[in-house]
VOZADREN-361906 format. One record per residue (C-alpha): residue in three letters; x negated, y negated, z. Coordinates in steps of 0.02 Angstrom, whole numbers, plus 50000, padded with zeros to 5 digits. Each point is the difference from the previous one (the first is absolute). Layout:
N
AlaXYZ/...
***
This chain:
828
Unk482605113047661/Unk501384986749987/Unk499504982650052/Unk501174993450147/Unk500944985649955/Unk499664982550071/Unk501354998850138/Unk500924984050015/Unk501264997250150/Unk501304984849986/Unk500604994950176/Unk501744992449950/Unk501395005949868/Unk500824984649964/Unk499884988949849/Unk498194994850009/Unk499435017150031/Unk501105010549904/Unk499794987249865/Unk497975001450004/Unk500255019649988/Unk501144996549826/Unk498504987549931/Unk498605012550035/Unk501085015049914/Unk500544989049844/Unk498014996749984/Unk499105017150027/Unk501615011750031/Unk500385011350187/Unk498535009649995/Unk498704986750018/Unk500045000550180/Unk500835013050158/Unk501444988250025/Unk500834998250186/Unk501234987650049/Unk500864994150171/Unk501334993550027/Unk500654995350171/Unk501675002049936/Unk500745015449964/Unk500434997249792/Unk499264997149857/Unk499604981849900/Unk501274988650021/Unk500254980549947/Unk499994992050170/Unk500784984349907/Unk501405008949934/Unk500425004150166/Unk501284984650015/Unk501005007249859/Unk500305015150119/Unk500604990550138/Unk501154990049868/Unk500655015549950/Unk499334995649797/Unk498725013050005/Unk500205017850072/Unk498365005950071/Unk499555014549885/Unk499924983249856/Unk498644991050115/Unk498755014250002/Unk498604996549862/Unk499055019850035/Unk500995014650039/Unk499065013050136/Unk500135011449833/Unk498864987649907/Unk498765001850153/Unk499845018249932/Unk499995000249836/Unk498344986649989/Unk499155011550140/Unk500284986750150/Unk500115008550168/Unk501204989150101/Unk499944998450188/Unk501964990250004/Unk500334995950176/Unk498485002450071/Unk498964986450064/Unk497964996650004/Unk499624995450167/Unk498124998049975/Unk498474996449858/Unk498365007950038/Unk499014991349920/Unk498515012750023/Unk500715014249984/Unk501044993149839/Unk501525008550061/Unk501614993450046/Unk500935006850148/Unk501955002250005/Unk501274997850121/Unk500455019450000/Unk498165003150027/Unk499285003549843/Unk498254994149924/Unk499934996349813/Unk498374995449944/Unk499664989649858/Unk498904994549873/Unk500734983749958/Unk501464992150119/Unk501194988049953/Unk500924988250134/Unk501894994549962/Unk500845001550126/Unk500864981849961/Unk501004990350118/Unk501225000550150/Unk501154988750044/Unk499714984150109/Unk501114999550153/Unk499794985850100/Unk499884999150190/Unk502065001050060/Unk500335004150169/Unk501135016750011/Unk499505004749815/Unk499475016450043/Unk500595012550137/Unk498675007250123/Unk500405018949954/Unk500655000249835/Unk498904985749880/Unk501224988949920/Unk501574993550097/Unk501635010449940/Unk500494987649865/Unk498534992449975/Unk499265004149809/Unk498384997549887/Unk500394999549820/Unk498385008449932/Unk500305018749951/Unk501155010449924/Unk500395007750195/Unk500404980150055/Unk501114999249868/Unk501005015150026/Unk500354995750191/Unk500514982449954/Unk501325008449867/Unk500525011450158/Unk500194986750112/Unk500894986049906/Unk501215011749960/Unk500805001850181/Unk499384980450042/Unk500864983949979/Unk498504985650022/Unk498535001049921/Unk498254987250017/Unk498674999249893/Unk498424993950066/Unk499124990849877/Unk500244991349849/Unk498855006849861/Unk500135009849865/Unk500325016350096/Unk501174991050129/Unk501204993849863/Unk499975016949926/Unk500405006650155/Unk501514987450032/Unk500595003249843/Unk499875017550016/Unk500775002050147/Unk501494990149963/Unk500685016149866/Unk500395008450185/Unk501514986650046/Unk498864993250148/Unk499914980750009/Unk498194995149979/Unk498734987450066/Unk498394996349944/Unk498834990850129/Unk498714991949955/Unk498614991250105/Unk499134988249857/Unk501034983049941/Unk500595008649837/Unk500145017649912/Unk498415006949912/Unk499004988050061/Unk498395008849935/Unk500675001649825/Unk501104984049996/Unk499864980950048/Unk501294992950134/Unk501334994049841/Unk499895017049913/Unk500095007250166/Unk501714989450037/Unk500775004249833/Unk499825018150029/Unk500625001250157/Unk501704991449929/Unk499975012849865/Unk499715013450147/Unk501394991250105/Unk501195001749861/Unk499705019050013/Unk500935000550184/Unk498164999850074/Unk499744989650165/Unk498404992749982/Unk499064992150149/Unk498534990449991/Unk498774993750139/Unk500625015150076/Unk498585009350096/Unk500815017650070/Unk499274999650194/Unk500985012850068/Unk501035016949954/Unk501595002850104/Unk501025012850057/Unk499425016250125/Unk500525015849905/Unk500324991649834/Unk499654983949924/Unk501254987650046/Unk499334985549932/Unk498394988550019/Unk499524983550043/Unk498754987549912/Unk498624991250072/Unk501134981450006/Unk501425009550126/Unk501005002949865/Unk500975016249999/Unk500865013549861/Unk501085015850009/Unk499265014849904/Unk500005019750018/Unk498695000849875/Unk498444992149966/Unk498755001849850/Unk498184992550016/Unk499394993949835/Unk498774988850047/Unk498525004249882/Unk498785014349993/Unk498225000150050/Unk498795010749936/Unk499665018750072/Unk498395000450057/Unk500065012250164/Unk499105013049913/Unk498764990049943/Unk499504993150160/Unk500135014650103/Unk498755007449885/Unk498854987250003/Unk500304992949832/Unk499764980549986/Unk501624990850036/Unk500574980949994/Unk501664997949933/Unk499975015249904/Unk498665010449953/Unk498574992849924/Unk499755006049826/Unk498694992649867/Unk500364997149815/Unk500065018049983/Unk501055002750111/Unk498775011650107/Unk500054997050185/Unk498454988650051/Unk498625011450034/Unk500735015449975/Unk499565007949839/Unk501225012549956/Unk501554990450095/Unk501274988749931/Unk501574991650039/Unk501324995249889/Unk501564991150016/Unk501004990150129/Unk498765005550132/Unk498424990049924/Unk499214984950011/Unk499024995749858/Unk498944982049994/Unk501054994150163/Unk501825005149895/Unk501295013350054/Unk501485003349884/Unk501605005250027/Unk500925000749819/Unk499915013249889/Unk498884992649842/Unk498474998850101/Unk500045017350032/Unk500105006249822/Unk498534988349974/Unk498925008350148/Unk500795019149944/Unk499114997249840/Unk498464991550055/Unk499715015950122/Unk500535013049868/Unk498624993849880/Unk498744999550141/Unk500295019050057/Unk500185006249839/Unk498664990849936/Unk500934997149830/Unk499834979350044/Unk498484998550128/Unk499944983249981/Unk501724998250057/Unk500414986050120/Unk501474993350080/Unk499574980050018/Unk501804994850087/Unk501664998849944/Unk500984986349963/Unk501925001150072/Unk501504996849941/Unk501755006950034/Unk501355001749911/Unk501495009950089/Unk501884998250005/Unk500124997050197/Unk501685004550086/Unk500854997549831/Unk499064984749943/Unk498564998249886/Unk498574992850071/Unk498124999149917/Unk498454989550074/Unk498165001049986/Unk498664990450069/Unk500114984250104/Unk501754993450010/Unk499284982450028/Unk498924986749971/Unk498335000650091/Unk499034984349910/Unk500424985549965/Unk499795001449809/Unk500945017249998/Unk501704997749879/Unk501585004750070/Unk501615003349919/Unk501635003150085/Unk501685006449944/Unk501395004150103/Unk501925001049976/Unk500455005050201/Unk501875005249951/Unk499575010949845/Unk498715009550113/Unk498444992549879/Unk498474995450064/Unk498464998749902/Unk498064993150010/Unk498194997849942/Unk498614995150053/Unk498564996049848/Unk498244997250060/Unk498684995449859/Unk501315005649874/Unk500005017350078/Unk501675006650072/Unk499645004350181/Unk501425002650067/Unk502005002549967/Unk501705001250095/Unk501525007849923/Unk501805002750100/Unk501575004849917/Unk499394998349784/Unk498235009249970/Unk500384999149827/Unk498224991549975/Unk498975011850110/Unk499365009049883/Unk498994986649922/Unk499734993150169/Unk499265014550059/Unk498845002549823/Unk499414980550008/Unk499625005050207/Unk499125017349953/Unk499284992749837/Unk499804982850013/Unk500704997549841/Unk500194982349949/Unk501304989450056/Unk501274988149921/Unk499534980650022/Unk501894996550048/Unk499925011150185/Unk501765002049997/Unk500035011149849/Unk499335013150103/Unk501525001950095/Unk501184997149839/Unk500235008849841/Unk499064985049917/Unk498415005050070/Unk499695018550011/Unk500235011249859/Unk501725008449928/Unk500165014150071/Unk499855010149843/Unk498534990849961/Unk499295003250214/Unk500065019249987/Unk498805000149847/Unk498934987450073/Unk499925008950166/Unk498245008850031/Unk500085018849971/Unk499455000950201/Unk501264987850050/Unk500955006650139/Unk501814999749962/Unk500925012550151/Unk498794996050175/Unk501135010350078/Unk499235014749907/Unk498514993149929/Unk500445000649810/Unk499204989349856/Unk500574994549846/Unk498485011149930/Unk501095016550076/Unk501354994749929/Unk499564997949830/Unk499195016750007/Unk501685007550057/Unk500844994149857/Unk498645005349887/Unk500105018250074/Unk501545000449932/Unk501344994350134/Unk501304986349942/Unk501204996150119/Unk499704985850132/Unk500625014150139/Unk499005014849913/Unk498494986150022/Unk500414996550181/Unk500395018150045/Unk498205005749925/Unk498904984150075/Unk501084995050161/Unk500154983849942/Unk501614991250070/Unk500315013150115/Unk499564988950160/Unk500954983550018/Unk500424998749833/Unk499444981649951/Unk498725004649873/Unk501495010349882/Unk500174984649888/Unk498155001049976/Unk499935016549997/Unk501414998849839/Unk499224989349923/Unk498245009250013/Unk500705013649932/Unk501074993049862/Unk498484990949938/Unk498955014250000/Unk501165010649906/Unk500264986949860/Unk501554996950021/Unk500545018449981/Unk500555007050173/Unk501235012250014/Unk501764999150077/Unk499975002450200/Unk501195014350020/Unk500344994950154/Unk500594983049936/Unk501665010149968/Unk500195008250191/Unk501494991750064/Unk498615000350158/Unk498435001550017/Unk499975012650119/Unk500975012749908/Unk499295003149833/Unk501825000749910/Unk501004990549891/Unk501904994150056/Unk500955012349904/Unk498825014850051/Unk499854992450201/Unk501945001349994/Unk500195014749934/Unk498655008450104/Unk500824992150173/Unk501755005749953/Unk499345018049928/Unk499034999750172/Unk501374992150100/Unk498664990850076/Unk500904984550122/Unk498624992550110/Unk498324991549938/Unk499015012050090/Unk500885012649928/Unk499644992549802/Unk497964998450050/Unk500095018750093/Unk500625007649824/Unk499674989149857/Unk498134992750045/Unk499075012650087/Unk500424992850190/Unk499264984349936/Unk500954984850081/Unk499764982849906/Unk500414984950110/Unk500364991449826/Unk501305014349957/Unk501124998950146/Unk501014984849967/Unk500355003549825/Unk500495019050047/Unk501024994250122/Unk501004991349883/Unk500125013749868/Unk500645011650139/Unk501334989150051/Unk500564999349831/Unk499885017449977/Unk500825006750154/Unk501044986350096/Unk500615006450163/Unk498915013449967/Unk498464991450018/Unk498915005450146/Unk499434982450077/Unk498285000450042/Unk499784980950076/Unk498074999749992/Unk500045001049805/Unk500874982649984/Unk499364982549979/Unk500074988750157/Unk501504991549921/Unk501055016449966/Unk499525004850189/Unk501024987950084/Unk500754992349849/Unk499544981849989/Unk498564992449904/Unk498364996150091/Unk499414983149998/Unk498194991849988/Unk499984996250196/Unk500575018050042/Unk501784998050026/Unk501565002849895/Unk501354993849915/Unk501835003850000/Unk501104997249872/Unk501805005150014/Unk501105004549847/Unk501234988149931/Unk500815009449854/Unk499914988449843/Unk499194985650110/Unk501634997750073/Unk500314999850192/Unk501314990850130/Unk499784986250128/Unk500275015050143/Unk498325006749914/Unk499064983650000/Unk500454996250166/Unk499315016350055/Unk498334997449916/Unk499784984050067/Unk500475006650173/Unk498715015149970/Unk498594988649948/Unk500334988950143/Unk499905015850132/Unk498565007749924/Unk498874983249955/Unk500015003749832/Unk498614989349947/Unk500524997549813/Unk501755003149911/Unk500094998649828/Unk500955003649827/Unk499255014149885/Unk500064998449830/Unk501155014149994/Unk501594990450087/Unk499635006150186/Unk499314993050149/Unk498175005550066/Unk499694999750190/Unk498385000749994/Unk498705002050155/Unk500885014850107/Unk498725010050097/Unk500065017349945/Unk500655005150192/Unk501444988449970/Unk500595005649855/Unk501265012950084/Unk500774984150094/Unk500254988349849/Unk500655014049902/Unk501325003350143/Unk500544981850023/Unk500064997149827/Unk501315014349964/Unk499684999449808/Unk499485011549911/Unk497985000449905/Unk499774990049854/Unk498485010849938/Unk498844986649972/Unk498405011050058/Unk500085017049880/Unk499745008349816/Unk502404997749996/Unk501214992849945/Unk499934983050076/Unk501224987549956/Unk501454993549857/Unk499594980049977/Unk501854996049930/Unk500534979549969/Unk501954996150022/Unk500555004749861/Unk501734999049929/Unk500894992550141/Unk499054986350065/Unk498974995549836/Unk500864989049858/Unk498805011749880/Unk500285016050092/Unk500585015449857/Unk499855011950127/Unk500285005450199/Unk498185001650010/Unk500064999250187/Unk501375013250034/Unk498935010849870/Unk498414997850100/Unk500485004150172/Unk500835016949924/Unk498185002949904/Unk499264997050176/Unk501175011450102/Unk499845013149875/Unk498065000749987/Unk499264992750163/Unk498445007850073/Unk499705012149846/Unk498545006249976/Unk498784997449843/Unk498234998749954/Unk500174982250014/Unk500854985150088/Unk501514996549903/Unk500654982749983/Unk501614996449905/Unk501184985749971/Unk501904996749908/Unk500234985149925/Unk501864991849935/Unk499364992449865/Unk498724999549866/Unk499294983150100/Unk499225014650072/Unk499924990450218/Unk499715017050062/Unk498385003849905/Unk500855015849932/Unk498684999349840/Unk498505004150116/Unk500395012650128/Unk499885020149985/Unk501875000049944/Unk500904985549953/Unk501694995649946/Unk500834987249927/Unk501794993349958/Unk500504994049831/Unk501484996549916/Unk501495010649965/Unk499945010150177/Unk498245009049950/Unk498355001450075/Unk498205003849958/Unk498845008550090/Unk498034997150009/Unk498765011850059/Unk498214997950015/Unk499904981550051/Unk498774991950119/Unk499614982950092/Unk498825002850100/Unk498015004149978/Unk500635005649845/Unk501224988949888/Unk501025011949874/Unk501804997049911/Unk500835014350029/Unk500735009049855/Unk501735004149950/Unk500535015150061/Unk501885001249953/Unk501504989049969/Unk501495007050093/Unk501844994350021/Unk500415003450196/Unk499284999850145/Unk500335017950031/Unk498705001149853/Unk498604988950069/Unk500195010550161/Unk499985015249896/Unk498444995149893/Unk499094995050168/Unk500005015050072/Unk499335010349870/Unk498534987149951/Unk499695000150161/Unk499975019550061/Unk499075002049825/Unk498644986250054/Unk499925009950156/Unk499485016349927/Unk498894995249855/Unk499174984750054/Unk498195002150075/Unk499594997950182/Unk499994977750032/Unk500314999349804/Unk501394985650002/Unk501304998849877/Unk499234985749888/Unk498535012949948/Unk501195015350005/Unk501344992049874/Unk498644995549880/Unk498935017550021/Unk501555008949974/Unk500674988849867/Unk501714990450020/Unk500745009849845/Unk499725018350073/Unk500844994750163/Unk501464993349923/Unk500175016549906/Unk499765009550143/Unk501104989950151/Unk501244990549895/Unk500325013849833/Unk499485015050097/Unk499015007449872/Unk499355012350097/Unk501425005650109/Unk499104991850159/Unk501284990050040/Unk501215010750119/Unk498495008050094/Unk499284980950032/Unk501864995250035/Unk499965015850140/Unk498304997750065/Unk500374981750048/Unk501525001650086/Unk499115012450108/Unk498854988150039/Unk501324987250031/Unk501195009850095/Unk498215001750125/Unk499724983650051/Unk499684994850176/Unk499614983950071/Unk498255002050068/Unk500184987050129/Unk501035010050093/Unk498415008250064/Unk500044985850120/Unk501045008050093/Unk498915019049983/Unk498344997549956/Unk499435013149878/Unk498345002350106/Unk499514994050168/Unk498664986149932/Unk501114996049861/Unk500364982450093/Unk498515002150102/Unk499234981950095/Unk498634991149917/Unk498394996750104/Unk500324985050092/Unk498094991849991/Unk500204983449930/Unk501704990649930/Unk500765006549835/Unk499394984649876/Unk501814991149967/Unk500605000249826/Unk499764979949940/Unk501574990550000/Unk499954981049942/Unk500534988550112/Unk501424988849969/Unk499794983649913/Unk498115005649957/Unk498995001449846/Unk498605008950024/
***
């Protein structure tokens, strides 16, 4: 007779559950025990964190799911997705379902984790149909769909809470063109995680995102009768919305719990191992417990308690014991890394404190040392330290006598020397709960890529700030031996091809849209990070052919102006050559005194930046400027910086002026893989800066000029190089164009030409543009005055907005911050 297998029934299929399940297989394989899972939701194991990548668009949902429902089958697991337990009897040990089912059990786990906190608003919720229509949670995979759905056809979005999920969410939602707000009703963001100065600093760094953000701001009411219209805080003031997204914490899931009489104070109450108090074949893992007093509601605590409860019901560690878990975070939040752990503040009067911040750069960063242990850090905007932070917190490893050195390179470790001193059970990725120990044994099983490494552990695949680490983990671990990424190559990441081979597979395809390039060349797979750079490439490819496809574009190649820090935009008209007439000035001034420009100023490519315009505006000062766009906002040509050259200048050798404007006319708005910056000069005095810009040129004597290619001034300093010396200006016209069409279809995606000119070698392009080695020249020659001959002013969408939101309002809730402007006559 065959003995019956133990039966053990886990109520909850998310990541504490699932991830017990995948502990107690790894120790004593499926067979152990007659597996069966629920799940109130109707798929299999997903990574509730990654869930914020969906809604940004960066990760598609099949990439968030960490167990298939095929993996439920093949380890024996019967799963019950979508149907929920409604009831635990306790002396019957059987559970009892929703759809009216009894499973009985010989052990029962709890983890049925956490739901989201929504505070008491007045006209939240609709008497027939639960939440308001508008109104959202951000907790599952469902939420997250339906907020995609409805931002698409909305124009004003809230946020409701200023956390970690609530800046995810604002961020998230802003990939959808509506204007967002984030609401929150403490005095600064993360205030659980962050102190009131770290708090200020990232909410700048949030601001500069196009994010509202409202503080002090308690949410009181919900208006609007069919729809949300907008709300109203608890202080009388009032803001438009047809959306609205409560993020305002979770709490933990204990409905099942009590109804079945389990023991319930904040969460369920669990002991050390993890076993439900006085029940002896019960437990409770995850976001739903309450051990010694403590609920949790980040992921490393939960892969501490997953392990603690497989040892104890497989008995391969009985004397397993979860004591606690010390915190820390370390996430990039709404675009902007962010790490703390433990208190954020002094609590005695003998605790050390030491402060960093630079507001402007976005840096904030703290300790606080008690008895020469670190007990607590802040870091906003450079976590470069946190990993030793965050060993010296876990470890209590000693600290240097100069404090300060913990937030500097002079105190930690290098970082080559940090990953080997890391502890093999350091956790590097808390998103998914990988140590340096898994790492190394990756790399020892063979695997040595950094993205081979990732793909097999998960590490970096949540918010991405631990990838550094995660390099260096793995480059130390593999002595200094790992292989070559293949996909360092892919002109994007999202398409696992080469330039040459992309090209030829979109023309051979005649693929013309973005969606169209993911639909045949990666599986369906969209990759937010793709778009822009594909975008590009098609342009280039096809011209007028090109099928526009708006939401694939940056913010700045939407409405074509460059964002600013405080949200709005700047406009900066062309002046070919930096040249322009008193009818021109008079009209800027005139425009920047109709439209309160807050700040006009000269670029440091010869034009004038009107800087401050609200994005709703931009239409208007487009129209009463009547000039056409300078492209100071996208991966173009951008401007010729030319001095006066040969007419006005008693050193001029050549019209370096008329030269520049006909560069300018000939080129303006081209595409490339990078911003392209050039300059003629009349004279080897050089007042133009011809030497470092993408292409250069440069008068000298006898009627010739030379041109320069590969130069830079800006974060990076490079001479360019000499490309040719020519005798007309035919020729530098000539020469141009082909450097620049062949820059265009060989340089990588952002790859500027200072790092192209050297990677492809200065000799090898003269060869190929200026002696035609190859034959190349009459096809580049071709292919660029296609492009040429397809230019079109893109303000002229002013007057036909390419989509309906395109110029859409921003949220009026609190003044646009005005751009600083010195006054007159003062110093400081």
């Amino acid at each position: 007779m065959t003995q019956r297998r133990p039966r053990l029934v886990v109520v909850g299929n998310g990541m504490a559950g699932a991830r017990t399940v995948e502990e107690i297989i790894d120790r004593v394989g499926p067979d152990r025990y007659e597996i069966t899972m629920f799940g109130a939701e109707p798929y299999g194991n997903y990574n509730r964190i990654l869930l914020s990548n969906v809604l940004s668009g960066v990760e598609a949902e099949d990439g968030i799911f960490l167990n298939s429902l095929p993996w439920y089958e093949e380890n024996g697991i019967t799963l019950r997705a979508g149907v929920e337990v409604t009831r635990i009897d306790r002396f019957a040990r059987a559970v009892h379902a929703v759809d009216g089912t009894t499973t009985p059990y010989d052990k029962l786990v709890i983890a049925t984790g956490s739901v989201p906190f929504v505070p008491p608003i007045d006209g939240a919720h609709h008497p027939r149909r639960g939440f308001h229509q508008g109104v959202f949670t951000f907790r599952t995979l469902d939420d997250t769909r339906a907020m995609i759905r409805y931002a698409r056809d909305h124009q004003r979005a809230v946020v409701i809470g200023g956390g970690l999920l609530g800046l995810e969410a604002a961020r998230g939602l802003q990939q959808y063109g509506v204007s967002v707000a984030l609401l929150h009703a403490a005095g600064h963001l993360m205030n659980a995680q962050l102190d009131a100065t770290g708090g200020d600093i990232l909410r700048r760094s949030v601001e500069r995102l196009g994010i509202d953000v409202v503080t002090q701001a308690r949410t009181e009411r919900i208006l609007g009768r069919d729809a949300v219209e907008g709300g109203r805080l608890a202080d009388g003031r009032t803001f438009a919305a047809d959306m609205v997204v409560i993020a305002a914490g979770i709490r933990p899931n204990t409905t099942l719990a009590q109804v079945s009489g389990l023991p319930v104070e904040r969460g369920i109450v669990v002991d050390d191992h993890l076993r439900v108090l006085d029940e002896p074949d019960i437990y409770a893992v995850g976001e739903c417990v309450q051990h010694r007093g403590q609920t949790y509601g980040l992921v490393a605590p939960l892969w501490d308690q997953a392990k603690v409860l497989a040892g104890q019901l497989t008995g391969t560690d009985p004397t397993a014991a979860y004591h606690g878990s010390r915190t820390a975070t370390k996430l990039k939040v709404a675009g902007v890394d962010v790490a703390a752990m433990g208190v954020t503040a002094p609590e005695r009067d003998d605790d050390e404190f030491v402060v960093f911040a630079e507001p402007r750069r976005g840096v904030y960063k703290s300790v606080v040392v008690r008895d020469d242990r670190l007990i607590g850090a802040t870091l906003v905007g450079d976590v470069s330290k946190v990993g030793f932070l965050m060993q010296a917190f876990d470890r209590g490893s000693p600290l240097p006598e100069e404090r300060v050195r913990l937030l500097f390179d002079l105190g930690g470790p290098p970082a080559e020397v940090s990953a080997a001193e890391l502890d093999d059970d350091t956790q590097v990725c808390n998103c998914n709960g990988v140590s340096k120990g898994a790492l190394v044994a990756t790399v020892a099983g063979g695997v040595r890529t950094v993205s081979g490494v990732m793909d097999a552990t998960r590490a970096g695949k949540g918010c991405g700030s631990c990838k550094s680490l995660v390099g260096q983990i793995v480059e130390w671990a593999a002595g200094g031996e790992v292989a070559e990424d293949p996909a360092a190559n892919w002109y994007v990441p999202g398409v696992p091809m080469d330039k040459p081979t992309l090209m030829a597979e979109i023309r051979a395809c005649g693929l013309r849209s973005v969606s169209a390039v993911f639909a045949a060349l990666a599986d369906g797979r969209e990759d937010a990070k793709s778009k822009m750079g594909l975008v590009s490439l098609l342009r280039m490819m096809w011209g007028e052919e090109y099928v526009d496809e708006r939401g694939a574009r940056f913010i700045n190649d939407r409405v074509h102006a460059n964002i600013q820090r405080d949200g709005t935009f700047s406009v900066v008209p062309q002046m070919k050559g930096g040249c322009t007439t008193p009818a021109q000035l008079r009209r800027i001034a005139d425009v920047a005194e109709k439209h309160q420009v807050p700040l006009v100023k000269l670029t440091g490519g010869q034009r004038i930046d009107l800087l401050g315009i609200r994005k709703e505006d931009l239409p208007k000062v487009w129209a009463d400027l009547d000039m056409p766009s300078g492209y100071a906002y996208g991966k173009s040509f951008r401007t010729v910086k030319t001095c006066v050259g040969s007419d006005f200048c008693r050193f001029g050798l050549g019209d370096s002026t008329a030269l520049g404007i006909a560069i300018e006319e000939r080129f303006q708005g081209l595409e490339a893989p990078g911003k392209l910056k050039l300059a003629v000069t009349g004279c080897p005095r050089n007042c133009a800066e011809a030497y470092v810009k993408d292409l250069g040129v440069v008068a000298i004597e006898g009627g010739r000029w030379e041109i320069y290619v590969g130069g830079a001034a800006g974060a990076h300093v490079r001479k360019g190089d000499l490309l040719a010396t020519v005798d007309t200006p035919d020729e530098v016209m000539a020469v141009t164009g082909r450097f620049l069409q062949y820059y265009r279809e060989n340089a990588n995606w952002l790859e500027r030409t200072y790092a192209f000119v050297p990677r492809v070698g200065v000799d090898r392009l003269r060869e190929l543009i200026v002696d035609d080695v190859d034959g190349l020249g009459a096809g580049l020659d071709e292919r660029m005055a296609t492009a040429v001959a397809g230019y079109r002013d893109p303000w002229r969408e002013r007057d036909a907005p390419a989509t309906p939101g395109q110029f859409r309002t921003a949220l009026p809730l609190v003044p646009l911050p005005a751009v600083p402007v010195r006054a007159e006559g003062s110093w400081s």
